[in-house]
C-alpha positions in Angstrom: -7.9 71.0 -0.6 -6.7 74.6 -1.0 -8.4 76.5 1.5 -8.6 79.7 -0.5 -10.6 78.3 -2.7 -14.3 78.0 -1.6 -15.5 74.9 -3.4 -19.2 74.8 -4.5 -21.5 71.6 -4.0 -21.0 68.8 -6.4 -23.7 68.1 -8.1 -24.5 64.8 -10.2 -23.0 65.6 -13.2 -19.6 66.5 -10.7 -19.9 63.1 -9.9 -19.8 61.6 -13.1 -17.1 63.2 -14.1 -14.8 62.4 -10.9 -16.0 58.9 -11.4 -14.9 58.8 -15.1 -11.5 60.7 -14.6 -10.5 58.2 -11.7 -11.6 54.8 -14.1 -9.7 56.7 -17.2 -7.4 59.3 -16.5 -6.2 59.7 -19.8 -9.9 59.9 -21.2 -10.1 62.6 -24.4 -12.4 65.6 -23.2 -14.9 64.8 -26.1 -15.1 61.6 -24.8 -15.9 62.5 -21.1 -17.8 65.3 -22.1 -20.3 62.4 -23.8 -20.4 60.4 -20.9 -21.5 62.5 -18.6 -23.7 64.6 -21.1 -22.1 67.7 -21.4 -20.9 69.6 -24.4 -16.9 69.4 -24.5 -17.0 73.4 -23.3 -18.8 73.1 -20.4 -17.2 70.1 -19.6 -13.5 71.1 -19.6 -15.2 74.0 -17.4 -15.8 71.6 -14.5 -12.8 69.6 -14.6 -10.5 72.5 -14.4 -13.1 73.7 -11.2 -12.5 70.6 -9.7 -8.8 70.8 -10.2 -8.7 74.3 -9.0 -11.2 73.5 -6.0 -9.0 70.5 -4.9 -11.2 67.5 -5.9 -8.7 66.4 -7.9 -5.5 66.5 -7.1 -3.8 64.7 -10.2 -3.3 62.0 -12.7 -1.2 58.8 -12.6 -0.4 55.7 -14.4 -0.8 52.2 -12.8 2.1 50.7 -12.8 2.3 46.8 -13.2 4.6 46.3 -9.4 5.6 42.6 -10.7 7.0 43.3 -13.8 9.0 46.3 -12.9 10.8 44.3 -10.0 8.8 45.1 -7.0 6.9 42.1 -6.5 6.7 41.7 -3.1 4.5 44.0 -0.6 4.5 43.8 3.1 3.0 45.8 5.5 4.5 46.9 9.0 3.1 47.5 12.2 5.3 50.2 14.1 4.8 51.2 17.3 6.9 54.1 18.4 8.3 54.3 22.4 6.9 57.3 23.4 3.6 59.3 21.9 4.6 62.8 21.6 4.8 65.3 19.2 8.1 65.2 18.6 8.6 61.3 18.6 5.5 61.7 15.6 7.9 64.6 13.8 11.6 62.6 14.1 9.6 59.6 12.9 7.7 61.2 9.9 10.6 63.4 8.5 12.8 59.8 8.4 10.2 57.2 7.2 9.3 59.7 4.1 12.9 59.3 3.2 12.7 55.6 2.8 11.7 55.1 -1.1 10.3 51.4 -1.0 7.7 53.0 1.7 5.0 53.3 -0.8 2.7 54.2 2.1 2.4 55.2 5.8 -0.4 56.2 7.8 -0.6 57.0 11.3 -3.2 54.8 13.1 -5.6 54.5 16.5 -5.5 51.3 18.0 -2.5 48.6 19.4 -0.2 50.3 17.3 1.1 53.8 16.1 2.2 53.7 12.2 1.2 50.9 9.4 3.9 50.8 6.6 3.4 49.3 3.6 6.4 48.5 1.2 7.2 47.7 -1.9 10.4 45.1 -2.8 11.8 43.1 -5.2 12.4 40.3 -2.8 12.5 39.3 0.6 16.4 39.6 0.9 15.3 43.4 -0.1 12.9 43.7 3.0 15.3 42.6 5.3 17.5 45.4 4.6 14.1 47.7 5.0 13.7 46.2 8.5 17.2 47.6 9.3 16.6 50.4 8.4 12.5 50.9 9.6 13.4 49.6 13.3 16.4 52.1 13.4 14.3 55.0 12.9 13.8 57.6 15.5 11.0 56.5 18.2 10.6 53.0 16.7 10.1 50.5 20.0 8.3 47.5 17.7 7.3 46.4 14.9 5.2 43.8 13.5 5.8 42.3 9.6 2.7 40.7 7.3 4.1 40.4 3.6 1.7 39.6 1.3 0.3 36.5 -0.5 -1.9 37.4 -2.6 -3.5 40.4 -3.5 -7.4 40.3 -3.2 -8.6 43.9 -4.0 -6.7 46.7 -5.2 -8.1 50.1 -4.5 -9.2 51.4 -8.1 -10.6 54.4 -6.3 -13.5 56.3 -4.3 -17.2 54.3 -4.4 -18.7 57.6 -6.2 -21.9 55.8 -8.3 -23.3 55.1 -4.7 -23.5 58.9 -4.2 -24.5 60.2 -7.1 -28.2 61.1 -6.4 -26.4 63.4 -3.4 -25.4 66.9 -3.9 -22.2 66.6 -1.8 -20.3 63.8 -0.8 -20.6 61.8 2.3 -18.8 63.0 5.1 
């Protein structure tokens, strides 16, 4: 969030409209402006505030992975050889540069880094490996490529707080 910007509560009607932008991105201002009981003035109003406060920070397309060619997802356990700030640095600044890293979040716990990847195939991920074990700092790493996906994150749980005047911390 921009810091400059001092954000106010969100109140309920806040909420219903962060809820309905992350279901339909592409929903008409008329439209959302119905569902959340606002006129389409006021409405436009809070969206642009929750732009500029930082609430939302922009809009996307899902993208259907299989049938553009990337099929496969795996996710990769990287543990790095030393802990230090600049192992964390060398080993950010590379793995950013890798595109098929569709994610990468530092982590407590046994490990340091979980990956996860995007491919077309698994002849594709092997040339990832190469490439992820090389990086600077990179000691091990552990591989679990998907079977099936279960749940697919669709977005943040925001009905269960909309009685609240801020979200949970």
């Amino acid at each position: 969030m921009n810091q400059s910007v001092k954000a106010k509560a969100l109140d309920r009607i806040d909420i219903s409209i962060l809820d309905a932008l992350q279901k339909e991105g592409r929903i008409a201002n008329v439209d959302l402006a119905k569902k959340v009981n606002l006129s389409a003035s006021p409405c436009i109003d809070r969206v642009k505030r929750l732009e500029k406060e930082g609430f939302i920070e922009g809009y996307g397309a899902r993208l259907n992975s299989s049938k553009l060619g990337y099929g496969t997802a795996a996710f990769i356990q990287v543990t790095l050889d030393r802990t230090t700030s600049d192992v964390f640095d060398k080993f950010r600044e590379a793995v950013v540069m890798i595109p098929q890293v569709a994610e990468c979040h530092m982590v407590a716990g046994g490990f340091d880094y979980l990956l996860k990847l995007r491919l077309p195939n698994m002849e594709a991920y092997r040339g990832i490996l190469a490439q992820i074990v090389d990086l600077p700092g990179v000691a091990q790493t552990h591989t679990y490529v998907v079977i099936e996906q279960v749940k697919n994150d669709r977005g943040l749980p925001l009905k269960l707080h909309a009685d609240a005047s801020t979200p949970p911390n």
